[in-house]
N, C-alpha and C positions, 0 to 999 in steps of 0.2 A: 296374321300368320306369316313366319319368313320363310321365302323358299328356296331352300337349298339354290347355290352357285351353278348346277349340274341340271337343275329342271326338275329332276325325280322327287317325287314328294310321297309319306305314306297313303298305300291303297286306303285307308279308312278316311283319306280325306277327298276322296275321288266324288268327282258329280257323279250322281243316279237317277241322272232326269234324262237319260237315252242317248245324252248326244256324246258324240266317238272322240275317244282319248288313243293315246297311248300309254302302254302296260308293258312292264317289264314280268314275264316270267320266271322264276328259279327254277334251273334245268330245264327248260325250254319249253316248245310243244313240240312232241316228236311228226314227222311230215313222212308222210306213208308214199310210196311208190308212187310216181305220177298226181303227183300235186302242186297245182298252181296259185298262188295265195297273193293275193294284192298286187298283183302285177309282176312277179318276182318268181321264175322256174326255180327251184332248189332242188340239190342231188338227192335222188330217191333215198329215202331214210334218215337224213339231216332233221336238223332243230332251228326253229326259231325261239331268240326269248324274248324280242320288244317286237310287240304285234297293236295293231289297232285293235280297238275292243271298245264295248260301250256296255252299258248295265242293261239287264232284259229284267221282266218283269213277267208271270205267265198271265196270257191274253188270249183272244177267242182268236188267234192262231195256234197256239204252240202252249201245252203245258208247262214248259223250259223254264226255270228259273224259281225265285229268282238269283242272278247271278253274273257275274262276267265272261260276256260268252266274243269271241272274233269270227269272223266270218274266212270259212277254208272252202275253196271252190275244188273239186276231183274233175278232172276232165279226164274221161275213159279211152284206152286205144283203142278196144273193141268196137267194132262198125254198130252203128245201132243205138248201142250204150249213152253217149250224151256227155254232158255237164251235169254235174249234180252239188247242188249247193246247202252247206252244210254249217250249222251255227253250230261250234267247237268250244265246250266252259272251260274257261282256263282257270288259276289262282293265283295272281297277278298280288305283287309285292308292292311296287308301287306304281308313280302312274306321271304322266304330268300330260298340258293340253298338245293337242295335233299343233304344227308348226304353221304357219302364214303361210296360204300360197306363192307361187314368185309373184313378181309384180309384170305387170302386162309390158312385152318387149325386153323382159330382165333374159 
């Protein structure tokens, strides 16, 4: 298979054996009020459309799936309230692998 100059290849040719890609979204995912997502504050009510994501499968955790789901963390301002971490299904267009990390002292 050739892959596209650009990286992005069709979602249907995406691994589905768990391990995290990145996924392009059409119109994004909308990002609700105080949401923290992969390291990245974004302005309350914003979109992301290329988000990390990995294929889920339902297991004796979660009936979810199956399906392409990214991980959205809410961290609450109410005292008490917490972090609450949330697997989010998107429908991702296409996809291609996570990029190398830097290299040690780059």
């Amino acid at each position: 298979m050739t892959v596209p100059a650009n990286g992005w290849q069709p979602i249907a040719t995406a691994p589905k054996d768990g391990a995290p890609i990145l996924v392009y979204v059409p119109g994004g995912v909308r990002l609700d009020d105080e949401i923290y997502t992969w390291g990245a504050w974004r302005d309350a009510g914003g979109r992301l459309d290329v988000l990390p994501a990995r294929w889920h499968e339902p297991d004796n955790y979660t009936d979810d799936g199956p399906g392409w789901f990214t991980i959205m963390i809410t961290v609450s301002s109410w005292p008490g309230e917490g972090i609450d971490i949330d697997g989010v299904e998107v429908e991702p267009s296409h996809w291609m692998p996570l990029p190398a990390p830097p290299a040690e002292g780059a």
